[in-house]
C-alpha positions, -999 to +999 in steps of 0.1 A: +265-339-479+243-312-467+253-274-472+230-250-451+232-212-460+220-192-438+203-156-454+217-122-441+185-121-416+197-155-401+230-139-395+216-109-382+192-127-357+217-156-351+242-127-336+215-108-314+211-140-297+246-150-291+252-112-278+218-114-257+228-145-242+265-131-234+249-103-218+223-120-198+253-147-185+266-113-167+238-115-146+245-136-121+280-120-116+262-084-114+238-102-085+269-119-068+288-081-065+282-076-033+292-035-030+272-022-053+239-005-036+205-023-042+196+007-065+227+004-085+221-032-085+188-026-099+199+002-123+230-022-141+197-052-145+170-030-158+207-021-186+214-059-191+180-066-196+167-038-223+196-027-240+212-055-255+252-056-263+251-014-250+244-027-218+270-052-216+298-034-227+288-005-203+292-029-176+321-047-183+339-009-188+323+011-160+298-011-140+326-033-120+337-016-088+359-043-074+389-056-094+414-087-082+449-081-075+475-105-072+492-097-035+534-086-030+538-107-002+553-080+018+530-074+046+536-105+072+569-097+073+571-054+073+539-058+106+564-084+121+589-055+120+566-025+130+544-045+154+546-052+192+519-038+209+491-017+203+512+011+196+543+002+183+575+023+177+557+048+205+587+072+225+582+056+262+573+092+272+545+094+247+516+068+253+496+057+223+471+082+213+451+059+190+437+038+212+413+025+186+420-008+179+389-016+153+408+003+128+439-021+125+413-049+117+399-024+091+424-009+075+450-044+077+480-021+091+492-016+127+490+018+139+525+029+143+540+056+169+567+080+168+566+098+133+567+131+128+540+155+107+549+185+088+517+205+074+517+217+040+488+239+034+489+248-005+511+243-036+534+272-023+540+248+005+541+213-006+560+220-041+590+234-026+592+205+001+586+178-029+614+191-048+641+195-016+630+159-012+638+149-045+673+168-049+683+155-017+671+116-022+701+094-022+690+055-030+653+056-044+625+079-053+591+061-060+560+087-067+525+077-079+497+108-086+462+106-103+469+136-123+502+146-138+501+177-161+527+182-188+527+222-176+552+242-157+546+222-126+549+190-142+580+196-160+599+213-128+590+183-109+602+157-137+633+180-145+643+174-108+640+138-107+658+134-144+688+150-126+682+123-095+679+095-119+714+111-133+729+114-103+722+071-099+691+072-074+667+048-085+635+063-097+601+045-102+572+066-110+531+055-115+501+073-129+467+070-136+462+072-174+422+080-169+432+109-149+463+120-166+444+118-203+463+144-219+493+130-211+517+112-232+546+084-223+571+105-243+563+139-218+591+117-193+616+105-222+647+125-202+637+105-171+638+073-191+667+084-206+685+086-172+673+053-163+642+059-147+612+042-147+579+051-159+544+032-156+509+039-161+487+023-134+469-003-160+433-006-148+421-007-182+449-031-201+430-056-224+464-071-233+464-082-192+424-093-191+414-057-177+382-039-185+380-015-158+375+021-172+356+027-136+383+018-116+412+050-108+445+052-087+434+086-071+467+083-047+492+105-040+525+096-029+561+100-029+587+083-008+624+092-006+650+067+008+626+042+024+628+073+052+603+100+042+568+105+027+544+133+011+515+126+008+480+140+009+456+160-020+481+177-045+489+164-078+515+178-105+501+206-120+499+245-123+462+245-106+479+226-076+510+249-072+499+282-087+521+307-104+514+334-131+495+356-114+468+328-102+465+315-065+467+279-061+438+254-056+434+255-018+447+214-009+466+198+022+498+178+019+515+163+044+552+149+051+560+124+074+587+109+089+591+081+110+582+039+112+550+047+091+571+052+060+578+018+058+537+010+054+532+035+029+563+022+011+540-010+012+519+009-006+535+017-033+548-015-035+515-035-041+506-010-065+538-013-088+537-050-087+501-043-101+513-022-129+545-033-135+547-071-123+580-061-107+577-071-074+599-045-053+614-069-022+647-058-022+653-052+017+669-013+014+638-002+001+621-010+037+649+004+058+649+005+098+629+039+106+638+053+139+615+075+157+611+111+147+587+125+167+556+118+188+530+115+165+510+087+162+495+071+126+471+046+110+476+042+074+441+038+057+449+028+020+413+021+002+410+000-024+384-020-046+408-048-041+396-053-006+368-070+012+357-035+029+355+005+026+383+011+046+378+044+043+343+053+049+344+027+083+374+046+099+356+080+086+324+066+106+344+051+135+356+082+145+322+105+140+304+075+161+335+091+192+330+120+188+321+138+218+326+178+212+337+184+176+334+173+141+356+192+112+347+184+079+367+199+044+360+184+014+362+192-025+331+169-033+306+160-006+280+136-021+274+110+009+265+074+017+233+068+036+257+055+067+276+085+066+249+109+062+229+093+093+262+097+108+268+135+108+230+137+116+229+117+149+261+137+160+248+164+154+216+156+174+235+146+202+250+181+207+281+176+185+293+208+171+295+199+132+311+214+101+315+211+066+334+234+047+330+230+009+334+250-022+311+276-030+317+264-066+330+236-081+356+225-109+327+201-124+295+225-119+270+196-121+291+188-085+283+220-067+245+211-074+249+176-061+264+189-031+237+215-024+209+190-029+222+174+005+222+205+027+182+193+036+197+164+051+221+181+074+210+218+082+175+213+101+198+188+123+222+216+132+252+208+107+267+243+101+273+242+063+303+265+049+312+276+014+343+289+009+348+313-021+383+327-030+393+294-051+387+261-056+391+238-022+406+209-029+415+196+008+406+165+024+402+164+058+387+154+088+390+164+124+377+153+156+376+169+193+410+183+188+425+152+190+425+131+156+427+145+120+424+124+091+439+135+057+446+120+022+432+116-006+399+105-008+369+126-011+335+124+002+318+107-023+308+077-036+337+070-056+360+078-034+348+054-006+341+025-032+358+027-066+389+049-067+425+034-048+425+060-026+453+068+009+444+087+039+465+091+068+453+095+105+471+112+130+466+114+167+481+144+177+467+174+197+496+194+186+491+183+148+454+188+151+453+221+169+471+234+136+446+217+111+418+232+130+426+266+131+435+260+089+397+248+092+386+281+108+411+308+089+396+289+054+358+293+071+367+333+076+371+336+034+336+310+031+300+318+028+280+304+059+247+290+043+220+295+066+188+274+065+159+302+059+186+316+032+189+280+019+156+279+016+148+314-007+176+302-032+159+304-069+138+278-088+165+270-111+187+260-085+161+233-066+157+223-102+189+216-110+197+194-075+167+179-087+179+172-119+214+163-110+209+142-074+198+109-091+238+110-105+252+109-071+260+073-069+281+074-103+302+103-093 
């Protein structure tokens, strides 16, 4: 019998070649991912290629932008329910104002009529509403956020549904552990303790075969009874609601009542049967939703899950209509090609456009990124706002007084690829006409950047846009 021995140097090189060879086998999947950009493409091969085993493992943690999910099979049956016509659930009185229908193929939902929109223009608004909600909640509670803060905020809001849980309403709540870092399981013990439930969304879960550090549940949701819905840009915290002397972060919730409760319900749904593997079909969770106003919605939940950007074609589809007016709030603006071309050519085409960011960020790398696109959209006649007083975290979208779009997704590139994101649109004059005139009255406290001023800013500042633009597609 032979013995072989191999020397430490043997080892050594014997590894480096199994670990080259694992990392070059990622290739072809990297080549067969269809979202990525070709210069992200590009980027990830020159990594698998020169940096052996870093490269890899950066990939399998942050380079994957699309993740599989197994599906609640939910959906047939809930569209059956909401569905007959082009605007279902629509008061005869009240035709369908979203006569668009592209964006049920996109976004995999019917548009549904007959809710009714309540704005909520800051924490001093939306928290107060979130916690009469809760206290008056009489079957089930199910919340998921991207941030939860173990603060004043955060413990108000768990306080109140401890005392729903006690009272026997069924409560399920979902967060984001890469964007709740800081917090720990035990922070909701007395909910637990009450019989509630707790779950972190689970993206990264090696016990389950995940890997995806990249991949965030930047949601925001909460629905009561099967009946109502908040949704929109606020998660649990102090920043969000303010308090202490300190004005909070300038965001834009919504509530909403009506037959499109029962989709975003959905929602909820696929993403606790993610975390959780419970799959939540128990029929008085989806009750009948009668009408409750004239308001008509398109739920547009974006996910990596899916085959498209939900988000970013319904945000196109409805520049590419506009005729008179494009308004444009946004925490992080760092934009797509398509996009970009988009608010350009409307522009051109006598479109009045604007964007109303802020002056500075809560990542400062951010505000540079931003600024290094104002080149692309001021010589085109994109008036460019920044708005000063506090940090603006809204999301929103309107166009020619007739459609506003709000959620949670950002302008960026993670929002309209990576993140699980959920905007709402609403087609309503009314609705509109008040989220417009929020536009303007924030534009009054904001900075209007003018292109010869652009132009004189210092050397440090083109240096740093410089410096930080090559980022943009990992933010």
């Amino acid at each position: 019998m032979v013995h072989f021995a191999l020397t430490n140097g043997e080892w050594a090189a014997t590894a480096a070649a199994i670990v080259a060879i694992g990392q070059w086998l990622l290739i072809p999947r990297l080549l067969a991912q269809r979202s990525k950009t070709p210069n992200a493409t590009l980027a990830w091969l020159w990594a698998l290629l020169l940096f052996p085993a870093v490269g890899g493992l950066l990939y399998m943690l942050i380079g994957s932008e699309r993740v599989t999910r197994r599906r609640l099979a939910l959906a047939q049956a809930l569209d059956q329910r909401l569905s007959e016509g082009p605007c279902p659930n629509a008061p005869s009185a009240a035709p369908c104002a979203l006569n668009m229908p592209e964006l049920a193929r996109v976004n995999g939902f019917p548009p549904t009529g007959g809710n009714a929109v309540d704005l909520l223009p800051d924490g001093t608004a939306f928290f107060p509403v979130l916690l009469d909600v809760i206290d008056t909640a009489r079957h089930h509670l199910h919340l998921e956020f991207y941030i939860w803060r173990s603060d004043r905020a955060g413990r108000m809001v768990l306080a109140a549904l401890t005392r729903a849980a006690q009272r026997g309403v069924r409560v399920r709540i979902l967060v984001d552990e890469m964007g709740s870092l800081t917090l720990l399981r035990r922070f909701f013990a007395p909910l637990l303790k009450a019989g509630g439930t707790f779950s972190w969304f689970h993206t990264f879960s090696p016990r389950r075969g995940r890997f995806h550090l990249n991949l965030r549940n930047h949601r925001k949701l909460l629905i009561a009874d099967g009946t109502t819905a908040l949704t929109g840009g606020m998660n649990i915290g102090d920043e969000y609601w303010g308090g202490a002397g300190t004005l909070p972060y300038r965001d834009l919730g919504v509530r909403l009542r009506g037959p499109t409760v029962t989709q975003l319900a959905e929602i909820f749904a696929q993403d606790w049967y993610f975390a959780t593997g419970e799959a939540l079909t128990n029929p008085a969770l989806y009750p009948h939703v009668p009408p409750a106003g004239d308001v008509a919605t398109q739920v547009v939940p974006g996910a990596p899950d899916n085959e498209v950007d939900e988000i970013q074609l319904t945000t196109l589809a409805l520049i590419h209509r506009a005729t008179r007016q494009i308004r444009l709030m946004t925490p992080y603006f760092v934009p797509e090609p398509p996009l970009l071309a988009a608010l350009q050519l409307a522009a051109m085409r006598g479109v009045d456009v604007a964007l109303l960011v802020p002056e500075k960020c809560d990542h400062f790398y951010l505000t540079h990124v931003m600024r290094s696109y104002y080149h692309d959209l001021l010589p085109h006649g994109v008036r460019i706002f920044e708005y000063q007083p506090r940090m603006l975290h809204a999301k929103v979208l309107t166009v020619d007084g007739l459609h506003t779009m709000t959620g949670s997704a950002n302008l960026d590139i993670r929002s309209l690829r990576i993140n699980f994101e959920l905007n709402v649109l609403l087609a309503s004059p009314a609705t509109t006409a008040m989220v417009d005139r929020i536009f303007d009255g924030n534009a009054a406290d904001a900075h209007p950047v003018l292109p010869a001023e652009f132009d004189r800013r210092p050397f440090r500042h083109k240096m740093a846009e410089a410096l930080f633009r090559p980022i943009a597609p990992l933010l």
